[in-house]
GUKOLZA-979265 format. One record per residue: residue in three letters; z, y, x of N, C-alpha, C, O, CB in turn; residue number from 1. Coordinates in steps of 0.05 Angstrom, whole numbers, always signed. Glycine has a CB too. Example, Ala and Ser with C-alpha at 12.3 -4.5 7.8 and 13.67 -1.06 7.14 Angstrom:
GUKOLZA-979265
NODE   residu     n_zz     n_yy     n_xx    ca_zz    ca_yy    ca_xx     c_zz     c_yy     c_xx     o_zz     o_yy     o_xx    cb_zz    cb_yy    cb_xx   num
NODE      Ala     +156     -114     +264     +156      -90     +246     +156      -66     +264     +169      -66     +285     +181      -89     +226     1
NODE      Ser     +142      -45     +257     +143      -21     +273     +157       +1     +258     +161      +23     +268     +114      -12     +282     2
This chain:
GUKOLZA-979265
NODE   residu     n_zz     n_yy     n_xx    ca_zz    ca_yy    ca_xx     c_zz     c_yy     c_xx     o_zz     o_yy     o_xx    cb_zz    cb_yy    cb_xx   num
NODE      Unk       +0      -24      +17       +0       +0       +0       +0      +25      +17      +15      +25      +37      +24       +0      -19     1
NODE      Unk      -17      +49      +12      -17      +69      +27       +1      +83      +29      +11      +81       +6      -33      +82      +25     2
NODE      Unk      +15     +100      +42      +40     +115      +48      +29     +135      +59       +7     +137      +71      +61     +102      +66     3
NODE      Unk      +52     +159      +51      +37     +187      +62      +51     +187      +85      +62     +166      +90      +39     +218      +45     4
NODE      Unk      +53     +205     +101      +69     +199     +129      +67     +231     +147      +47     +240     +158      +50     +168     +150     5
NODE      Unk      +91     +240     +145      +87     +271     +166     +105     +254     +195     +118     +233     +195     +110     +313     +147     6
NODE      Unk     +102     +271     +213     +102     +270     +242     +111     +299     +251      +94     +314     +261      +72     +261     +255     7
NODE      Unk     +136     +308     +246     +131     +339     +274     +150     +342     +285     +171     +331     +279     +127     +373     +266     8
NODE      Unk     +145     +360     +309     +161     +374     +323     +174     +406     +312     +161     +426     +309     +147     +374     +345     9
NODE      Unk     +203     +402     +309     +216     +432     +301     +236     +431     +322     +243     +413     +338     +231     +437     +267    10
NODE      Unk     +243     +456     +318     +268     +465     +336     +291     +456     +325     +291     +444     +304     +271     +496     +340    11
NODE      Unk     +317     +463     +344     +348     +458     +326     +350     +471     +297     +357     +459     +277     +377     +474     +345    12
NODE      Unk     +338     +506     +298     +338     +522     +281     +309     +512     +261     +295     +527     +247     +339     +552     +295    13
NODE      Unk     +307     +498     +263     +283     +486     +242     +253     +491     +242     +238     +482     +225     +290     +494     +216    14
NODE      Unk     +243     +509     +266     +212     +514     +264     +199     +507     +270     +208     +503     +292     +203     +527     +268    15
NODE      Unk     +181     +500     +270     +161     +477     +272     +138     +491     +273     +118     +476     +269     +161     +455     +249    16
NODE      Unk     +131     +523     +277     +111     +530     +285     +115     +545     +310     +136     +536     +319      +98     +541     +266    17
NODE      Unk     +104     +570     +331     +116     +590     +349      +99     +612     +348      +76     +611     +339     +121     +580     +379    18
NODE      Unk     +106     +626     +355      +97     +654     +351      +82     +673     +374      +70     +694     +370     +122     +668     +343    19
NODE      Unk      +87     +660     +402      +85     +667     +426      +55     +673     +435      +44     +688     +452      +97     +647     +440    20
NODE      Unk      +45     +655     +415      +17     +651     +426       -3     +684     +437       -1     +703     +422       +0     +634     +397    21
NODE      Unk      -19     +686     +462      -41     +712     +459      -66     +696     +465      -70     +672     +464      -36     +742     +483    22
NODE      Unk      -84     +719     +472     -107     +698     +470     -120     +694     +501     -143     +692     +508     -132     +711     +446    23
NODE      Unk      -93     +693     +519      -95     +684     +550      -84     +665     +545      -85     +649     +563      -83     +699     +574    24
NODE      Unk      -68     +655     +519      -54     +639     +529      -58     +622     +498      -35     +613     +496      -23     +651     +543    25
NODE      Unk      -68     +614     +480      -65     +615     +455      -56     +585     +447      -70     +576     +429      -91     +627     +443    26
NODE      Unk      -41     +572     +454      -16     +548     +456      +10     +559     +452      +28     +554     +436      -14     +533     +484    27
NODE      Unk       +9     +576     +473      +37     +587     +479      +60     +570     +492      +61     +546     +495      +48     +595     +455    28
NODE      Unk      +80     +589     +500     +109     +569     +529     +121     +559     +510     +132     +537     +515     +138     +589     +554    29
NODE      Unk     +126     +573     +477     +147     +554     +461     +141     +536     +451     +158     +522     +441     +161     +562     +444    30
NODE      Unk     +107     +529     +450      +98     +501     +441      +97     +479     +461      +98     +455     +459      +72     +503     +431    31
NODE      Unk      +96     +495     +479      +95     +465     +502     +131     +464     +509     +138     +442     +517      +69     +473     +544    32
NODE      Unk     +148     +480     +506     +173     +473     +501     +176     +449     +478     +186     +426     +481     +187     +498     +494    33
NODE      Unk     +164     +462     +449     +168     +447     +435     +165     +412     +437     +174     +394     +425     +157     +459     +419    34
NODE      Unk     +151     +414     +454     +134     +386     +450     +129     +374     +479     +109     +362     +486     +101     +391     +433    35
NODE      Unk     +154     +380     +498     +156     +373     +511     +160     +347     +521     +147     +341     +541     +163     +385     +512    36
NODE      Unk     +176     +329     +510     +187     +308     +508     +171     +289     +498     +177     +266     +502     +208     +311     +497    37
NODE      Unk     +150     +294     +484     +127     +273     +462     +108     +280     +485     +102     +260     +499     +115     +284     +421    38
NODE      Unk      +97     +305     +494      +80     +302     +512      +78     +285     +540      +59     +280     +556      +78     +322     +515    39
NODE      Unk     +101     +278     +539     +119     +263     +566     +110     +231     +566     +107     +217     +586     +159     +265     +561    40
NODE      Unk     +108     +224     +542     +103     +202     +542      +84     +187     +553      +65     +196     +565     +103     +198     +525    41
NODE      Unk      +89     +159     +550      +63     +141     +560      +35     +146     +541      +13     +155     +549      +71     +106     +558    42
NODE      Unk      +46     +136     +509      +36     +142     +495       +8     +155     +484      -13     +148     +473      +47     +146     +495    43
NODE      Unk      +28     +188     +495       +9     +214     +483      -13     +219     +517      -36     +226     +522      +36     +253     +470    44
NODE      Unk       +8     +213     +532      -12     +219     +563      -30     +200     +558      -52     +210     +564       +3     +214     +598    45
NODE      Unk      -34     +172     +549      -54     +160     +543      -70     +156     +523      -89     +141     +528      -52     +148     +546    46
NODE      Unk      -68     +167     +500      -79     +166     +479      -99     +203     +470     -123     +208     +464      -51     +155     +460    47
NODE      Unk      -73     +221     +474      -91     +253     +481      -97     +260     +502     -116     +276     +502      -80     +277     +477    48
NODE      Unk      -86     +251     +526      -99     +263     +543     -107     +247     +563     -113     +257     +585      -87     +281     +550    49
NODE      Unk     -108     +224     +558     -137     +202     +575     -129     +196     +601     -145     +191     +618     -170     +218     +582    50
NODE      Unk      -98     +195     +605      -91     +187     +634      -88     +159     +627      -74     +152     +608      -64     +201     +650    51
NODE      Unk     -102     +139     +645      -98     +117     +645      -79      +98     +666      -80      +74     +669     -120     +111     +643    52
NODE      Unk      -62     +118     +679      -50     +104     +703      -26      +89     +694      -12      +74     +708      -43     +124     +727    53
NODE      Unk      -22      +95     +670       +9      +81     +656      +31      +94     +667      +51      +81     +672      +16      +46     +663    54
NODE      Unk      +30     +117     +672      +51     +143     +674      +61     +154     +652      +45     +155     +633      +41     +166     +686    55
NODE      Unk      +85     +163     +647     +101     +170     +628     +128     +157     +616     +134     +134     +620      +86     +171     +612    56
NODE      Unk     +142     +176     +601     +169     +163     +594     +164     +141     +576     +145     +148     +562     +190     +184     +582    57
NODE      Unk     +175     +108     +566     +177      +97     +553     +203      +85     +538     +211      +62     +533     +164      +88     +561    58
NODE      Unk     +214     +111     +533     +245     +101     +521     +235     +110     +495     +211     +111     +489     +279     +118     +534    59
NODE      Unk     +259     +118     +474     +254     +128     +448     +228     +147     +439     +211     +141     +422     +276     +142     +444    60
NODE      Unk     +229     +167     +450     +202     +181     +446     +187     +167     +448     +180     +158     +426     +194     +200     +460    61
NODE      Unk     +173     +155     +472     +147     +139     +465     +152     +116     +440     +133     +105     +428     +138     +123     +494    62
NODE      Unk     +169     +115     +436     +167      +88     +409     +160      +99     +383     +149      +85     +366     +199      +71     +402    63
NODE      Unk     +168     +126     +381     +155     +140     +362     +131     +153     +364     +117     +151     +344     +169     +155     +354    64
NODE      Unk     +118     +170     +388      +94     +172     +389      +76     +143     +391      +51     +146     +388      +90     +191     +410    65
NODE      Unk      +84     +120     +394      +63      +98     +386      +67      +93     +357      +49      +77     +352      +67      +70     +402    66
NODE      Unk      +82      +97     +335      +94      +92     +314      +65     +109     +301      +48     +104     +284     +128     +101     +310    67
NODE      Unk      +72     +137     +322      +52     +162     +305      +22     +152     +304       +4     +163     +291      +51     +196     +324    68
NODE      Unk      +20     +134     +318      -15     +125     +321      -26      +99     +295      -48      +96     +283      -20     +106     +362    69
NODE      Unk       +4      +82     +292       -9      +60     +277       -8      +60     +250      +12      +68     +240       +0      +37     +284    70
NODE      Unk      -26      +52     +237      -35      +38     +204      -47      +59     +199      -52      +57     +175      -11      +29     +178    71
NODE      Unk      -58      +84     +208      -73     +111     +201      -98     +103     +191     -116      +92     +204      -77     +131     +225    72
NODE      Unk      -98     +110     +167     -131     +102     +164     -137     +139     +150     -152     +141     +131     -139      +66     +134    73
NODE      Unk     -131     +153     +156     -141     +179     +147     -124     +210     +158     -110     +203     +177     -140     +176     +113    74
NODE      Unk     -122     +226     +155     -113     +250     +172     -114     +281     +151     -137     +290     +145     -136     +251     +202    75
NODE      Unk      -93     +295     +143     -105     +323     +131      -87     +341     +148      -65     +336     +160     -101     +330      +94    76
NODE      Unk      -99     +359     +147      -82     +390     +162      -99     +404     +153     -122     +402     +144      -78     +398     +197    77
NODE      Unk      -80     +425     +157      -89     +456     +150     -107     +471     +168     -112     +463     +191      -64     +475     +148    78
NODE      Unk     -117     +492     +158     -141     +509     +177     -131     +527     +200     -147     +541     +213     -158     +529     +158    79
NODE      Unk     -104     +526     +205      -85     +539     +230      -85     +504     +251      -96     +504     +273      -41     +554     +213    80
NODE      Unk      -77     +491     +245      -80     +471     +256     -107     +459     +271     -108     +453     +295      -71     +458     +241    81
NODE      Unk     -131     +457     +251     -154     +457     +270     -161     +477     +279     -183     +478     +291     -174     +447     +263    82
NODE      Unk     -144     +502     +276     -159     +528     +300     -178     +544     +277     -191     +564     +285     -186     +511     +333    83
NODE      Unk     -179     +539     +261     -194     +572     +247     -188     +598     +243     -202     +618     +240     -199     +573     +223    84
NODE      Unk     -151     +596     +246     -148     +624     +244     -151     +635     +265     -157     +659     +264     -127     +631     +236    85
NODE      Unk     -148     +621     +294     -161     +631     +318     -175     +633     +327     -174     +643     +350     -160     +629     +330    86
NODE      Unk     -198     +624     +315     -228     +623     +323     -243     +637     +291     -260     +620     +285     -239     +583     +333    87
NODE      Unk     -243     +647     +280     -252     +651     +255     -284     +656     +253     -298     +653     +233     -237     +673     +244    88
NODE      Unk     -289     +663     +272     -321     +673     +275     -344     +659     +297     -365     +666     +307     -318     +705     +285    89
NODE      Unk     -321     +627     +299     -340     +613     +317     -353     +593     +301     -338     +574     +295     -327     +601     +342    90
NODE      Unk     -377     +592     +292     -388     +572     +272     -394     +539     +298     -401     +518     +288     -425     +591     +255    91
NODE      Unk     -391     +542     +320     -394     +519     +334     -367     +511     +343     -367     +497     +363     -412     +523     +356    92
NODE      Unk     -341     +519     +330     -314     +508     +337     -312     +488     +320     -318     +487     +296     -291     +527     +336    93
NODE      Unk     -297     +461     +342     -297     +431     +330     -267     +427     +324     -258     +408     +311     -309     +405     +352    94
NODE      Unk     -251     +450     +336     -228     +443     +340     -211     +441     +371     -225     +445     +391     -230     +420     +328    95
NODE      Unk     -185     +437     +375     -176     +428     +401     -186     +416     +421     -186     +424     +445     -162     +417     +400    96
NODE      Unk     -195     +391     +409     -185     +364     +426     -208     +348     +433     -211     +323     +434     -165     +344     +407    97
NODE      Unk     -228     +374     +439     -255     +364     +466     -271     +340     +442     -266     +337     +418     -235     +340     +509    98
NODE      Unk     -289     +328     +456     -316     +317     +452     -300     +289     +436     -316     +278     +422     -338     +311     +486    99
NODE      Unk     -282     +280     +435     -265     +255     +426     -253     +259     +418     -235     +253     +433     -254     +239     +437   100
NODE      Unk     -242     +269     +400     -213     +265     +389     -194     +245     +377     -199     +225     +364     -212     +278     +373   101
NODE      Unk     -166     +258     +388     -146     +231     +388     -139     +211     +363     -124     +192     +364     -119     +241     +394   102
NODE      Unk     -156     +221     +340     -148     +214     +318     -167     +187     +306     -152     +168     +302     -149     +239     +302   103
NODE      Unk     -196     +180     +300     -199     +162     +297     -210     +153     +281     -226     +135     +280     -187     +155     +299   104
NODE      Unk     -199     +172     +259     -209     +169     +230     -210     +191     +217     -201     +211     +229     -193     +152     +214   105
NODE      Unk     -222     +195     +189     -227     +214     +179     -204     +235     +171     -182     +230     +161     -240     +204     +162   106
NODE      Unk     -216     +264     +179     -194     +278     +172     -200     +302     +159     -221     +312     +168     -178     +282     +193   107
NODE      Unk     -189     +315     +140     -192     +328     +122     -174     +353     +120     -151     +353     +110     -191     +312     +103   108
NODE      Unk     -185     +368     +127     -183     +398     +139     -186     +412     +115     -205     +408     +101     -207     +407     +162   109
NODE      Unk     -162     +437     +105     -160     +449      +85     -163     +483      +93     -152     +499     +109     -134     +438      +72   110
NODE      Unk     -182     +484      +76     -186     +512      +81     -212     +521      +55     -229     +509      +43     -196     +516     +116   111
NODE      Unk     -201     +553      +56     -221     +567      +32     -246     +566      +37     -260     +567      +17     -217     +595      +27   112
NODE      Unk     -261     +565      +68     -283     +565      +69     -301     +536      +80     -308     +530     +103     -286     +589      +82   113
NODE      Unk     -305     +519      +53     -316     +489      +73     -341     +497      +89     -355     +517      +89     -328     +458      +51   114
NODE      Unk     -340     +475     +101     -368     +476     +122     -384     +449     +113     -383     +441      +90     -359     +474     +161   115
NODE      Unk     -396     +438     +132     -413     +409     +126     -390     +396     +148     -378     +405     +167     -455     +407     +136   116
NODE      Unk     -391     +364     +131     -376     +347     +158     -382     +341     +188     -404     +331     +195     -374     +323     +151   117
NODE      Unk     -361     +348     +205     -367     +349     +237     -369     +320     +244     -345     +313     +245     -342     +364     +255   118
NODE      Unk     -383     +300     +249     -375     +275     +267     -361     +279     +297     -364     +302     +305     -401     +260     +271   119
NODE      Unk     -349     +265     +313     -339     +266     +336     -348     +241     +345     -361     +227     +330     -311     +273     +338   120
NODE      Unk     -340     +233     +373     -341     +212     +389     -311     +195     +379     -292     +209     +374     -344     +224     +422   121
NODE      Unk     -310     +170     +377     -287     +152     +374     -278     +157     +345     -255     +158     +339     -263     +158     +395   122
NODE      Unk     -300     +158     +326     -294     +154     +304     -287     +181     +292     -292     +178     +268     -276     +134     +304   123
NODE      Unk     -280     +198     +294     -267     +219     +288     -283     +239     +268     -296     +257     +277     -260     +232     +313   124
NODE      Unk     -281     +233     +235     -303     +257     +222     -291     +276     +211     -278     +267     +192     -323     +250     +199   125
NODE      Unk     -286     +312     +214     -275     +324     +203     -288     +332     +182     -310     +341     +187     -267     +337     +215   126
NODE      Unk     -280     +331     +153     -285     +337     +130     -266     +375     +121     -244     +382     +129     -274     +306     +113   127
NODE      Unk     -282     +386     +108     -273     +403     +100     -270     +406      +68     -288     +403      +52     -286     +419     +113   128
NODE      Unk     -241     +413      +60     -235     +428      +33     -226     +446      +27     -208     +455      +43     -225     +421      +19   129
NODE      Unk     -231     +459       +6     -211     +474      -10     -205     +455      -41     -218     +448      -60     -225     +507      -16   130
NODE      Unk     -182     +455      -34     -159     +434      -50     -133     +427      -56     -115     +428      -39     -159     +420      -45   131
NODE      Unk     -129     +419      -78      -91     +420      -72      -90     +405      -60     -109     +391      -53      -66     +416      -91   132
NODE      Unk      -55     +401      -51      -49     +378      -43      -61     +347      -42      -72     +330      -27      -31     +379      -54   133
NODE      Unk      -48     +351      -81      -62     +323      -93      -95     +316      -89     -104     +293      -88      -58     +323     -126   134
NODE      Unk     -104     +331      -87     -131     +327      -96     -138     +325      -61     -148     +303      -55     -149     +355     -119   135
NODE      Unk     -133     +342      -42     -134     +328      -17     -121     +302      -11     -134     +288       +4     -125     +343       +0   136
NODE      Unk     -101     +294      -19      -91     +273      -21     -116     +248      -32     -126     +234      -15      -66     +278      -40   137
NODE      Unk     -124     +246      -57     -141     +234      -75     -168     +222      -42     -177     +200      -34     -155     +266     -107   138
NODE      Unk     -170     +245      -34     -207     +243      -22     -195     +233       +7     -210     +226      +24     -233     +283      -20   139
NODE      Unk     -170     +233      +10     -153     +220      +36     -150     +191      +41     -158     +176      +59     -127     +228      +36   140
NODE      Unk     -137     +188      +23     -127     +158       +7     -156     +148       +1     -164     +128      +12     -106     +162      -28   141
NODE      Unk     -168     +159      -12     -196     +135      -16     -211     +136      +12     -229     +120      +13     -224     +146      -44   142
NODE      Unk     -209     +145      +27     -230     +146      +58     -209     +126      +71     -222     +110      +83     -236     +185      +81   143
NODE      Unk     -181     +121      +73     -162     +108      +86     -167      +74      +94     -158      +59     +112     -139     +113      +67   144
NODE      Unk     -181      +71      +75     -186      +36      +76     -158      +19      +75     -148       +2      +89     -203      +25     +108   145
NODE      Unk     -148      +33      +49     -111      +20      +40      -98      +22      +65      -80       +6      +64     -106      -19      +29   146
NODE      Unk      -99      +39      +93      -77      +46     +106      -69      +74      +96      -76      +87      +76      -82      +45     +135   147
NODE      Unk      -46      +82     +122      -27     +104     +112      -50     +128     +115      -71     +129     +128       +5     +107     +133   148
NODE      Unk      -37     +148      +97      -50     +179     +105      -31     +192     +119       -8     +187     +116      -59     +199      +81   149
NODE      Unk      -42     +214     +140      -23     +228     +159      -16     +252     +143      -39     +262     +143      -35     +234     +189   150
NODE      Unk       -2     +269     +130       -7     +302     +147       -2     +309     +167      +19     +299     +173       +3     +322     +140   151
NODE      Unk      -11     +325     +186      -11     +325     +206       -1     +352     +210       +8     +353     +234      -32     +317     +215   152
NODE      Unk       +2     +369     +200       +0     +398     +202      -11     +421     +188      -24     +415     +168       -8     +401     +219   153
NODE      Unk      -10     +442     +193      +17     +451     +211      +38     +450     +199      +42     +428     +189      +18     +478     +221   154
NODE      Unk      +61     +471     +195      +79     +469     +179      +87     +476     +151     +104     +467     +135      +89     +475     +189   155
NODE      Unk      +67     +496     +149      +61     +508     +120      +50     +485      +98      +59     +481      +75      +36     +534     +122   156
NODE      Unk      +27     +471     +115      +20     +452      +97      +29     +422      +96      +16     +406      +83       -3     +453     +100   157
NODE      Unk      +50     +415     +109      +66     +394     +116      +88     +409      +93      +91     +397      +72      +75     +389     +152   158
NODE      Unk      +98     +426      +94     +111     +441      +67     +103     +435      +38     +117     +422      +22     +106     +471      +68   159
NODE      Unk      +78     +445      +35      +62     +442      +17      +71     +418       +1      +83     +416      -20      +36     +441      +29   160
NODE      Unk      +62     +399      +20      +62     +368      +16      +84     +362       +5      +88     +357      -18      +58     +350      +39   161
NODE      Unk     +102     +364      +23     +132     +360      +11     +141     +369      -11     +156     +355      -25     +151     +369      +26   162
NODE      Unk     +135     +389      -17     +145     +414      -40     +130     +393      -68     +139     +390      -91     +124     +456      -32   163
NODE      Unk     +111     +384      -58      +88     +373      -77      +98     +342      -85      +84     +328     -101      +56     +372      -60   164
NODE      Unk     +125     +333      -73     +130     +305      -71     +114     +284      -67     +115     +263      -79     +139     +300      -89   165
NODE      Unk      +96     +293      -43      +76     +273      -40      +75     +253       -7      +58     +241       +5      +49     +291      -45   166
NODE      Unk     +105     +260       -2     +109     +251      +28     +128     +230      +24     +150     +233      +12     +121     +274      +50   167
NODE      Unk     +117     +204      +35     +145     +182      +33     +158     +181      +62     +182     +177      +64     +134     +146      +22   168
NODE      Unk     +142     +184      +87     +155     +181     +109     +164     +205     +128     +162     +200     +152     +141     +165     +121   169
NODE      Unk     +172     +226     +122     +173     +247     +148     +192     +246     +164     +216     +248     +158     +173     +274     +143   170
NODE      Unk     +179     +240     +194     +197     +239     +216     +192     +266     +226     +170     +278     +224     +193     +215     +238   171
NODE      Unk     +218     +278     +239     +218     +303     +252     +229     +291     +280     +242     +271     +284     +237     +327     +236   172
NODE      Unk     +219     +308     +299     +223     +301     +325     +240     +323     +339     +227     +341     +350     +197     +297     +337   173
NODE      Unk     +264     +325     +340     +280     +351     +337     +297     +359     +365     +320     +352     +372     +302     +347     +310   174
NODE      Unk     +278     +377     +377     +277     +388     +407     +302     +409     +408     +306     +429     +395     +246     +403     +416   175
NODE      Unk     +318     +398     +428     +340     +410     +436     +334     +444     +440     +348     +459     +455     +349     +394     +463   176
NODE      Unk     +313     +453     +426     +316     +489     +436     +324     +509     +405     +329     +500     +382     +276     +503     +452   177
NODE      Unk     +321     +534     +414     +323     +546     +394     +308     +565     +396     +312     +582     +414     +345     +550     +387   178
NODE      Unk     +279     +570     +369     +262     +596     +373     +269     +623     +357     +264     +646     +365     +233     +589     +364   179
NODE      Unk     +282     +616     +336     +291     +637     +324     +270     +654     +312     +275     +676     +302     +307     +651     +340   180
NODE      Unk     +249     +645     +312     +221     +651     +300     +200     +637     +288     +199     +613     +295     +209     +659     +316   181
NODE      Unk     +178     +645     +269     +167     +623     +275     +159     +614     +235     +166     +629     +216     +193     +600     +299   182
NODE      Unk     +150     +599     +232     +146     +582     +205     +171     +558     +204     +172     +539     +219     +112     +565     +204   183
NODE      Unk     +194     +566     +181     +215     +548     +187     +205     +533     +167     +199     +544     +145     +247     +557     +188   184
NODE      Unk     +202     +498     +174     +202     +484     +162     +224     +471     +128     +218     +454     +111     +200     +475     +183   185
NODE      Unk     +248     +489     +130     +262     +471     +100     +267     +497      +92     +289     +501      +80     +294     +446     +101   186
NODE      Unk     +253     +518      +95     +258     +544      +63     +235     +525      +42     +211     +519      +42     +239     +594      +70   187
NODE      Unk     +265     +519      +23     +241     +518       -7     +246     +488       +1     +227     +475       -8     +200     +534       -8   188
NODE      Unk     +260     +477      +11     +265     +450       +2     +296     +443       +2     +307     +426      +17     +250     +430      +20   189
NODE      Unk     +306     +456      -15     +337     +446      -12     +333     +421      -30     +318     +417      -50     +364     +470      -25   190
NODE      Unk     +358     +396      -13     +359     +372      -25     +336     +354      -23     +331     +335      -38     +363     +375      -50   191
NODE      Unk     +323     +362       -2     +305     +338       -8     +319     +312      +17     +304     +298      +31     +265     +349       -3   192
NODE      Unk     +344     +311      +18     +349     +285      +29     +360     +271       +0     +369     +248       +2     +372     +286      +56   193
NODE      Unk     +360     +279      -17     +372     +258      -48     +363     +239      -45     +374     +217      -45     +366     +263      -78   194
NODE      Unk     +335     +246      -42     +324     +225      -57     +305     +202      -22     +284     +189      -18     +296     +246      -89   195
NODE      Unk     +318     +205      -14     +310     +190      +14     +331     +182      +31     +353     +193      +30     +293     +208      +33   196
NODE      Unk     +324     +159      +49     +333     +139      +64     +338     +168      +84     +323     +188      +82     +312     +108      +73   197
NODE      Unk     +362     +165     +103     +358     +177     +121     +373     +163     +150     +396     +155     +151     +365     +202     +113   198
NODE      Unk     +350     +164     +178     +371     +147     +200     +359     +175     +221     +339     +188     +217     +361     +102     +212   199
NODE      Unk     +375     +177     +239     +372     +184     +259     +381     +168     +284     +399     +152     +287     +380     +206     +256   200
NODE      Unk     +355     +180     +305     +365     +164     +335     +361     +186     +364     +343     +203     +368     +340     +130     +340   201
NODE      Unk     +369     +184     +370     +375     +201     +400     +370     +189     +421     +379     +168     +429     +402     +209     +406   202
NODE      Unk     +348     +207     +434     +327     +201     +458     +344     +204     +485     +361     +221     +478     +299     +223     +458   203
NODE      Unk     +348     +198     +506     +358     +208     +533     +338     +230     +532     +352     +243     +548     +356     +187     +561   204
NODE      Unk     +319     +246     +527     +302     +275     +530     +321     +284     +520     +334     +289     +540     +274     +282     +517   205
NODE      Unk     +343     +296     +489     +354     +304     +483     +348     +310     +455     +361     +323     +440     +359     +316     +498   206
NODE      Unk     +318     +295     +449     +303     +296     +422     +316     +280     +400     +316     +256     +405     +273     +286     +425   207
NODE      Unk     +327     +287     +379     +330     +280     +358     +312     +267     +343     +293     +278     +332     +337     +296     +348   208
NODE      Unk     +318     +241     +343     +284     +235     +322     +307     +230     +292     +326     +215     +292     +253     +191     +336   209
NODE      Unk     +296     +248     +268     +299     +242     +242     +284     +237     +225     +268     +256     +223     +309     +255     +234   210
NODE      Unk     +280     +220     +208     +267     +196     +193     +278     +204     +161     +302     +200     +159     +281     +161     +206   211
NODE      Unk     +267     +213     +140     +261     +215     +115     +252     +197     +102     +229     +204     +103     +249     +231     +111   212
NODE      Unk     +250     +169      +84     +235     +151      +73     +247     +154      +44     +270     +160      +37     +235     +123      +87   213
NODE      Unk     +218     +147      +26     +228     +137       -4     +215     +124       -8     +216     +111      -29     +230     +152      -27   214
């Protein structure tokens, strides 16, 4: 049965987006803070960024960034996440993550202005909508081939989702800093541990991994 499934990185103070970014630098120091510890891994060094030497941490973090890769049969995020609000006027922008992307399967990119679908190398087709939740959900779930759907991002629309009760698994990956800025992930969701399983486990990085299921 398909399962929806979020994945992020927030701070202690709850943000899960950063603000730092210019356009020398347009990542920014508090995102690679943020995501320090997942980037560390065996995992993500082999899966995003193509090091094949088997370098990286393999304690808790990596057990969840391999967690983040399996039963995916589909992908949605928002149009800050594949880069439109930062690129707005590049009609040949694919996104981040070069000629391959890490993902695999179809993913479904929300935004007011669709385009035609992008293919990539390794499977990867970005689809464009304007859509709710559900109805992105609907065209997710049927491309999935009965595996899970991701959201992926960013945080507004990982919100969205939630707000929408359409998330059964969200793990947060919860980095020992504090931005004090930023898109805070739980305005507008009080209580949503009622109605969910909750475990947490603690990385030697200092990352909190917390787990939401219903």
């Amino acid at each position: 049965m398909t399962r929806v499934r979020v994945d992020l990185n927030i701070s202690l103070d709850g943000f899960a987006s950063t603000t730092d970014q210019t356009p020398e630098d347009p990542i920014g120091q508090d995102w690679l803070r943020l995501t320090q510890a997942y980037a560390a891994t065996r995992t993500v060094r082999s899966r995003v960024f193509g090091d094949t030497t088997g370098a990286g941490t393999t304690d808790v973090d990596d057990e969840f960034a391999a967690r983040y890769f399996e039963g995916i049969g589909a992908e949605i995020m928002g149009a800050g996440m594949f880069g439109f609000h930062s690129f707005p006027d590049n009609p040949n922008w694919t996104g981040w993550w070069g000629d391959e992307p890490p993902f695999g399967v179809p993913v479904f990119v929300l935004t007011h202005s669709p385009r035609e679908p992008i293919p990539m190398k390794g499977g990867t087709t970005f689809h464009f909508l304007s859509a709710s939740p559900a109805e992105a959900l609907a065209h997710a779930a049927a491309a999935s081939g009965g595996q899970d759907v991701r959201i992926g991002g960013g945080a507004s629309t990982v919100r969205d989702f939630l707000q929408a009760g359409l998330v059964d698994d969200l793990h947060l990956a919860i980095a020992p800093i504090v931005l004090g800025r930023g898109i805070r992930l739980w305005d507008d969701l009080r209580g949503l541990e009622n109605d969910a399983r909750v475990t947490a486990v603690a990385a030697p990085s200092g990352v909190t991994h917390v787990t939401f299921s219903r």
